[in-house]
N, C-alpha and C positions, 0 to 999 in steps of 0.2 A: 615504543612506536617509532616507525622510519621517517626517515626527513619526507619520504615521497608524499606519503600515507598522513603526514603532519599539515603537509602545503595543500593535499586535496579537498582536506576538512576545511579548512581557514579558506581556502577558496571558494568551498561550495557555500558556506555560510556567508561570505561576504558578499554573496548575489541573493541571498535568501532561501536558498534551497537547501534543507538538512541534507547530510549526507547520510544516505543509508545502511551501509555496513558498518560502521564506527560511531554509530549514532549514541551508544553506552557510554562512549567514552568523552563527551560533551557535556552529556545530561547531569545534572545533578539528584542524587539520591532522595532528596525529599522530592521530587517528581515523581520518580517512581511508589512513591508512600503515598500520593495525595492522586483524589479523583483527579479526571475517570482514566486514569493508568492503573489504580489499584483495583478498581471495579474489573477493568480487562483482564488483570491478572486472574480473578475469580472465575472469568467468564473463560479464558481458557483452558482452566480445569475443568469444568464443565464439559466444554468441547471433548476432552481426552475421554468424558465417562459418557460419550455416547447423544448429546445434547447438541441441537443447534441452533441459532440466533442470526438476528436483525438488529442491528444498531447506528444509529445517528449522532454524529459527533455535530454540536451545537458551537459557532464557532466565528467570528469578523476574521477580516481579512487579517493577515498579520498575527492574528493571535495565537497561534501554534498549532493549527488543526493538523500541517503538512508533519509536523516534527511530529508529535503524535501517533499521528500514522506508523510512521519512519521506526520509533519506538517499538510498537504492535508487531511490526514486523520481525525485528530484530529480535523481541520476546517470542514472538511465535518460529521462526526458524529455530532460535534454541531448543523449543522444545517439543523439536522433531515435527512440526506442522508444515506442509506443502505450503507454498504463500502465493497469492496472485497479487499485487500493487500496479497500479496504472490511475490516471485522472480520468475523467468525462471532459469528450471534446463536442463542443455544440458542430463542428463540420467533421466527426468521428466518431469514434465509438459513445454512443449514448445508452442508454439502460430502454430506448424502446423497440430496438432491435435486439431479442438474446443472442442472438445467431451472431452475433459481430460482439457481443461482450462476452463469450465462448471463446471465440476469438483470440480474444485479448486477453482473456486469462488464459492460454495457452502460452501466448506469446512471451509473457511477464511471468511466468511460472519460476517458480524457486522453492530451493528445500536446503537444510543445512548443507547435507554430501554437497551439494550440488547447487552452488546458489546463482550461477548464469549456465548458458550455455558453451558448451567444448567441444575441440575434437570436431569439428562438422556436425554435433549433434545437439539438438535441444535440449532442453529440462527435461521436458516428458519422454524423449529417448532415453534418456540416461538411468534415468526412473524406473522407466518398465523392463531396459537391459538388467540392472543391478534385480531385477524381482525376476525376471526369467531364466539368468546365469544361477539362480537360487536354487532350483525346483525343475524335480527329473522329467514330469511332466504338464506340458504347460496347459493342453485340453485341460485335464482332468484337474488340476488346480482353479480353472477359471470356472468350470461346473461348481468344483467346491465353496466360491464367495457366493453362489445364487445372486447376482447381479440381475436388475429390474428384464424379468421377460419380455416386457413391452420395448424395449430395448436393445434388440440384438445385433445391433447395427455397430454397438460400442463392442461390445463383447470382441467382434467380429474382427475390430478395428486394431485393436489391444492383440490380436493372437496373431493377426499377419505382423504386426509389428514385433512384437517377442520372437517370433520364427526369424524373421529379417534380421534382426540386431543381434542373431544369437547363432548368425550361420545356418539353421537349417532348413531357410527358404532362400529363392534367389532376390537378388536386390532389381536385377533388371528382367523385365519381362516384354514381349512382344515391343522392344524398343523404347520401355516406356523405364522409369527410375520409380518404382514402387513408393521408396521412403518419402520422394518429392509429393507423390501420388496422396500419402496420407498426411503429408504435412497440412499440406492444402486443406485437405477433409477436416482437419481439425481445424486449421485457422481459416476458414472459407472465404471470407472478403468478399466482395459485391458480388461472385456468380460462385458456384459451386461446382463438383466433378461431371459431366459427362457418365451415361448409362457403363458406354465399354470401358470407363475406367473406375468407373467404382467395382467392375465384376472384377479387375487386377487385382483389387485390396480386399477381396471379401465380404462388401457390403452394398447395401439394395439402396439408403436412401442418402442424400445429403444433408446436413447439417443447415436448418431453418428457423423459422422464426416456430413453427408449430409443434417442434420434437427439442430446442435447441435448453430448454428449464430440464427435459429429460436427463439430455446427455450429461447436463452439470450433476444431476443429483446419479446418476449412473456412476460416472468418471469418482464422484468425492467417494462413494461404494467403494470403489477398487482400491484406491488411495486408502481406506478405513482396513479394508482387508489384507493388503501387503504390509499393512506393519507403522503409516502413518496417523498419527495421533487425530489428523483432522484437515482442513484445508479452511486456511482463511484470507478472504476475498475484501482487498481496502481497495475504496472507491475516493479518490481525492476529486474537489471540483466539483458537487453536488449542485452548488449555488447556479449550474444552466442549465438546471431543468424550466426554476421559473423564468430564465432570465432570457436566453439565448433559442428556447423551443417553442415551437408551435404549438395552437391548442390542441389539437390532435397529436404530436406529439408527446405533450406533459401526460394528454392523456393515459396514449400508452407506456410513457415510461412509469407513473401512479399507480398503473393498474396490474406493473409486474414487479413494482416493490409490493404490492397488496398480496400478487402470487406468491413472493419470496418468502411471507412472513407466513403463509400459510403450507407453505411447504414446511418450514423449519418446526411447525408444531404438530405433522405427520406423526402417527405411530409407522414403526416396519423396521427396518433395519439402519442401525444409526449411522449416518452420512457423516455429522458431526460438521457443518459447515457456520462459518462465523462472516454474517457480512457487513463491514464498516461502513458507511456514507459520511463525510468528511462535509458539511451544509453548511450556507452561510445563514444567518437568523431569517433572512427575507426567504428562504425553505419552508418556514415557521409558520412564519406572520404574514406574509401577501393573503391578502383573503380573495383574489382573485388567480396568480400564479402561482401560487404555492400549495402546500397539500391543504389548506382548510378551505380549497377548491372541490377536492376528492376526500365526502365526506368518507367514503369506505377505506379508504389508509389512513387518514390520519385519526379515526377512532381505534387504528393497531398502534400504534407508534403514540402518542401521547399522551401520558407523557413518557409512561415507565420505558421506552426504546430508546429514550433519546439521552446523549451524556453530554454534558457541558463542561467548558474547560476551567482549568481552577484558577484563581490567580494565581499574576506572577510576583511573588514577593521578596523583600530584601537579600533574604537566608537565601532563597533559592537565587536568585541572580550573582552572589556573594560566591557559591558554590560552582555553578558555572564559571563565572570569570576564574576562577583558580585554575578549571580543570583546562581553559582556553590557553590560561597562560602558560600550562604546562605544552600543550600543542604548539606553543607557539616558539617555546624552547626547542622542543624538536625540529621545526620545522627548520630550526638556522642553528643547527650546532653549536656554530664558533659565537655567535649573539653573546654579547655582554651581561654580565646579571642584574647589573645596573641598570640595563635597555627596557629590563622588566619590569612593569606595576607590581609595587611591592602589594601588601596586606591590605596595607592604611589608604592607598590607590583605589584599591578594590573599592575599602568602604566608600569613603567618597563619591566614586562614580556609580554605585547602587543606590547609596543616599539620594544623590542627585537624579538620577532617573524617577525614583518612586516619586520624588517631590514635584518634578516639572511634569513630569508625564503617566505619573499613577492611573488617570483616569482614561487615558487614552487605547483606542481599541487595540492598536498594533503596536503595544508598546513591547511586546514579548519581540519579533521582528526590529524594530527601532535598535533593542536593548543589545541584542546581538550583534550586529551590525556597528551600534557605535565603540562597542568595545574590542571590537576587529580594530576599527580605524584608531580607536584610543594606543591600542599597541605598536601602531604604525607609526602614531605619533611620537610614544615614546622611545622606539627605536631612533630615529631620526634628531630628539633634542628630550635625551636622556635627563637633562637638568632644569630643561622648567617645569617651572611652579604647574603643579598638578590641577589644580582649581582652573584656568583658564583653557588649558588643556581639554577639561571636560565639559566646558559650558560650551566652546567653540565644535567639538565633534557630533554633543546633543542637537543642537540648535542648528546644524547643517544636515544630521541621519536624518532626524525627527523633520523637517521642513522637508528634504526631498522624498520623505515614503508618503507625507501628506500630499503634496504636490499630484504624488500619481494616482492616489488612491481618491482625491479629486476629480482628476480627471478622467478617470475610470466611469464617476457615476454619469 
C-alpha cells in the first residue's frame, strides 16, 4: 500500500466514515466469516444464478451498518456486480420518489472496470461503450436480450447512446449535445426533457414516478444480458423514513419497499437485483413511524429480510488494530518501530474496550476511532506507559461519540 492510499484510510476512519475501495484491507477476516457478511456472501451467489432480493440491515448508530455496506460493496464489484451506493436524504433523494432514486443510482453507478467516472464520461457510459465496441450490430443485439416491451423508451435510450459513444451517430444535433440530452433523461432531477428533445434521443416518455420501478428492472435486464452478474443497490440512512418524513411520505416510501419485494419474487427473466437498506432499530420498532405502521411491508420483511449486525469481539478488534497498524506504517515510511503498538498494546487496548464499553451501542465506531488516536499517541510519546495511554483516548473517543449521539435524539 502507498503512503497516499495509507493516510486516506486513517483519515476517513478517523471522521467515521469507512473508506470504500480499501475497505478489505482494514476489516478483519473473522468479519467476513461471521453474520450477516456471510449470509451476503450466500446471497450473492444467488444473485449470479438469476435470483433477486430485499434486505434490511438492523443496526444503532455507530454500529457498523455504514462499514458493512462498504464491505457489500467492495464483495460485489469483485464479483463482476454493477453497484449503486448512496444514503437517503430526508431534503433528497428519498425512496418515495423512484424517479429520483433512478436518479441516484445512475449517478453512484460503479463496476469493477469501471469503478467512478472518466474521461468526461459516466459509469453508464463506459458500460454501454465497452458492450457496443463488442458487437457488430447493435439493433440486433438489443432485439436479442428481449428487454421488457412495456419499456421501449430504455431500449431506445441504450441505442442512441451505443451509436453516440461508438461514432456512428452524431453527438450534436440541431444545436443541442445529445449525451448531455440523455444524461439528464437518466438522472432527471426535479423536471425532466422537453417533447423536441426527447425526439433528439429517440424516446417518447420521461423518466417519473409511474414508469420509473420499470426502467430499474429494464436497465438491471440489460446489465444481466451484457455479461453483468447482477446489480446491487445499498441504501445507507434508512433510519428517515420514520424519523425525518411525512406521513404521506413514509407512506409512499412503505408502499415501494412493499413494490420492491414484490417485484424481486416475479417469474420472467432474471434481473438479479440485491437491495440493502442500512435501518436504525426505530425502523423496527416505532409502532407509529416505522413499518409496524404498514401492516402490508412489514408482514414481507419480518423477520426472514432483515440482517442484524454481529458483535464486535476481542479476536476481531485484536485483528483490526494489527491490520490498522500496518496502514499506519505506511502511511509514515520513515515512522519509527517503536512509535508502533506493539502485540501486547493491541491486547490491552481490546481488553479495555470490551470491559468499559462491551455493552455500548457505538462501540464498533468508538473502537476505531480510539485506536487511530491511540496510534497518534504513540507516535508522539513512544515510552509511556500503555495503560494510561489507553484509559485517556477511551474515556475522551467514547464521551465525545456520546456527546453527539445525545444530542442528535
Amino acid at each position: 500500500m502507498n503512503e497516499l492510499t495509507a493516510r486516506m484510510i486513517l483519515e476517513s476512519l478517523r471522521t467515521g466514515e469507512p473508506e470504500q475501495d480499501h475497505v478489505l484491507d482494514y476489516t478483519a477476516p473473522l468479519r467476513l466469516e461471521s453474520p450477516p457478511l456471510n449470509q451476503m456472501t450466500k446471497h450473492l451467489d444467488d444473485l449470479a444464478r438469476g435470483v433477486s432480493m430485499v434486505r434490511f440491515i438492523n443496526g444503532a448508530y455507530g454500529e457498523g451498518k455504514s462499514h458493512t455496506l462498504a464491505l457489500l460493496r467492495r464483495m460485489a464489484l469483485n464479483r463482476n456486480f454493477v453497484v449503486s451506493s448512496f444514503p437517503l436524504e430526508a431534503g433528497g433523494v428519498r425512496f418515495d420518489r423512484f424517479d429520483r432514486v433512478f436518479g441516484k443510482m445512475m449517478e453512484c453507478l460503479s463496476a469493477q472496470q469501471h469503478p467512478s467516472s472518466r474521461e468526461n464520461k459516466t459509469v453508464l457510459e463506459l458500460v454501454i461503450e465497452d458492450w457496443a465496441r463488442g458487437v457488430t450490430d447493435i439493433d440486433r443485439a438489443l432485439d436479442g436480450m428481449e428487454l421488457d416491451p412495456t419499456i421501449p423508451d430504455m431500449r431506445a435510450a441504450i441505442l442512441t447512446y451505443a451509436r453516440i459513444l461508438t461514432g456512428q451517430e452524431n453527438r450534436d444535433v440541431q444545436g443541442r449535445n445529445r449525451v448531455d440530452l440523455l444524461r439528464h433523461w437518466f438522472m432527471p432531477g426535479p423536471t425532466g426533457l422537453p417533447s423536441p428533445e426527447r425526439r433528439l434521443i429517440g424516446v417518447m416518455n420521461n423518466i417519473n414516478t409511474l414508469n420509473a420501478m420499470q426502467m430499474i428492472e429494464g436497465l438491471a435486464l440489460f446489465f444481466r444480458r451484457i455479461g453483468y452478474a447482477g446489480w446491487v443497490v445499498l441504501v445507507d440512512e434508512q433510519e428517515i423514513v420514520p424519523t425525518l418524513m411525512t406521513e404521506t411520505q413514509r407512506d409512499r416510501c412503505n408502499e415501494n419497499l412493499r413494490l420492491l419485494l414484490g417485484a424481486a419474487n416475479q417469474r420472467g427473466p432474471s434481473r438479479s437485483i440485491y437491495y440493502v437498506f442500512a435501518s436504525a432499530p426505530e425502523f423496527f420498532t416505532d409502532p407509529v413511524k416505522g413499518v409496524n405502521a404498514y401492516p402490508a411491508l412489514r408482514s414481507r420483511i419480518m423477520p426472514n429480510a432483515i440482517l442484524s449486525l454481529g458483535h464486535l469481539g476481542v479476536e476481531e478488534m485484536r485483528q483490526v488494530c494489527q491490520r490498522l497498524r500496518t496502514i499506519q506504517s505506511c502511511s509514515e515510511p520513515d515512522l519509527r518501530h517503536e512509535s508502533l503498538p506493539t502485540d501486547n498494546d493491541i491486547d490491552i487496548f481490546a481488553s479495555a474496550v470490551e470491559q468499559r464499553f462491551g455493552a455500548v451501542k457505538f462501540k464498533a465506531r468508538g473502537f476505531v476511532q480510539s485506536f487511530i488516536a491511540l496510534m497518534e499517541e504513540r507516535t508522539t510519546s513512544p515510552e509511556a506507559p500503555i495503560a494510561p495511554l489507553v484509559d485517556d483516548v477511551l474515556g475522551r473517543v467514547f464521551s465525545s461519540i456520546d456527546a453527539k449521539v445525545t444530542a442528535a435524539r
